[in-house]
C-alpha positions in Angstrom: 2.7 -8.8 -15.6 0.4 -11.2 -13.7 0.9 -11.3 -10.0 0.7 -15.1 -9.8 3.8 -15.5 -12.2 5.8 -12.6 -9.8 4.9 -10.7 -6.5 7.2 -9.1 -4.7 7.7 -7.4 -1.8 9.4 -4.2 -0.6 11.4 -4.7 2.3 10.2 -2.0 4.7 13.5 0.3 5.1 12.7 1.0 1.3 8.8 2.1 2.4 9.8 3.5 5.8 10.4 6.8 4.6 6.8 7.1 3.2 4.9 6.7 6.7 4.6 9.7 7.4 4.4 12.0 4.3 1.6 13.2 2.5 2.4 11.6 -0.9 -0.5 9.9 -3.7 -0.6 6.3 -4.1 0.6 6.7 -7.8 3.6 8.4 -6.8 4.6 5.9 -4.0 4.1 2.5 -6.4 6.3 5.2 -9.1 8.9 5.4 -6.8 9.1 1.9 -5.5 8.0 0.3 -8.4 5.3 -1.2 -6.9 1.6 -1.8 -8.8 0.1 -2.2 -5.4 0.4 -0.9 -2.2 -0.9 -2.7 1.2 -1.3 -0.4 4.1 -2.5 -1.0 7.4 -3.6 0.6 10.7 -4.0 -1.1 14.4 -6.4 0.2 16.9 -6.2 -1.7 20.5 -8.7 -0.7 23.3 -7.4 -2.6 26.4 -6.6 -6.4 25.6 -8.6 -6.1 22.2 -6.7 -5.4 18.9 -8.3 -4.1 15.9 -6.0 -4.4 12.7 -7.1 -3.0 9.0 -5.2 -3.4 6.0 -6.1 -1.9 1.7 -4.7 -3.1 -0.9 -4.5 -0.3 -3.4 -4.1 0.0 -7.0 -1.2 2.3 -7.3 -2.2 3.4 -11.2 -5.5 4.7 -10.4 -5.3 4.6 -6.5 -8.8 2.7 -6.1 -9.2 -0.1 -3.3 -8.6 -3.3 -4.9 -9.5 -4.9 -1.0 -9.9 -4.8 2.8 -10.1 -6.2 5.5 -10.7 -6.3 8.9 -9.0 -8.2 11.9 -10.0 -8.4 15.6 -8.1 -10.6 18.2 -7.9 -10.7 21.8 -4.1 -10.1 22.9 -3.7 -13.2 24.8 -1.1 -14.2 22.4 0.7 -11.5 20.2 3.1 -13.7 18.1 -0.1 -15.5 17.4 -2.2 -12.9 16.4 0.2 -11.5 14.2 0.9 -14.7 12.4 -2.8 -15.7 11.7 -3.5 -12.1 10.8 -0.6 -11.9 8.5 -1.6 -15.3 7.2 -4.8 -14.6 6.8 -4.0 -11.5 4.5 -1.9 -12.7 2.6 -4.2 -15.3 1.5 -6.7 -12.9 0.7 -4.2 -10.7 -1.4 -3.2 -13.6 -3.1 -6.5 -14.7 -4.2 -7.2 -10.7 -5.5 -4.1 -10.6 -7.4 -4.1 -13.5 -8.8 -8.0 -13.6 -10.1 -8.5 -12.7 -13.4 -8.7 -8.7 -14.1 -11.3 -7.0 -17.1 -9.4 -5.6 -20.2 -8.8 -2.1 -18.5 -7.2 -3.3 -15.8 -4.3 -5.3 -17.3 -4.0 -2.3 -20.2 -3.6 0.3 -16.9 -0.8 -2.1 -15.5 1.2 -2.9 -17.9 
């Protein structure tokens, strides 16, 4: 499967329940069905926002990406939507680059 011919994503009441638990990468993309998995964490100090996001291989759990994102909460709505935009991009441009021979055996 090549993630520029499909990429979905999980709506989050189906990943909710995973917040919070202990589980592997591997067994999370088993039981969603997922081949990656993009998690995230926010850190603010004051009116400063620190946001991290992984995207991780759920067959061998190695980071395929990150990134880091620092805004100034002046605007929330905004920072979320050029955050989220700008992650997307980057995750898009990951998935979608060409992978070595191991790694489209190990995901298929």
């Amino acid at each position: 499967l090549c993630c520029a011919d499909r990429l979905g994503i999980i709506a989050r009441s189906s990943v909710g329940r995973f917040a919070w638990h202990e589980q592997r990468a591997a067994e999370i993309g088993r039981l969603l069905g997922a081949d990656f998995l993009l998690e995230g964490s926010l850190r603010s100090d004051g009116d400063r926002l620190r946001i991290t996001a992984q995207l991780v291989d759920a067959h061998d759990e190695t980071h395929v990406w990150a990134g880091t994102y620092d805004r100034v909460l002046d605007d929330v709505l905004a920072a979320q939507t050029d955050v989220g935009s700008a992650i997307a991009r980057s995750v898009s441009q990951i998935l979608s680059a060409p992978r070595p021979q191991s790694f489209r055996e190990a995901a298929s």
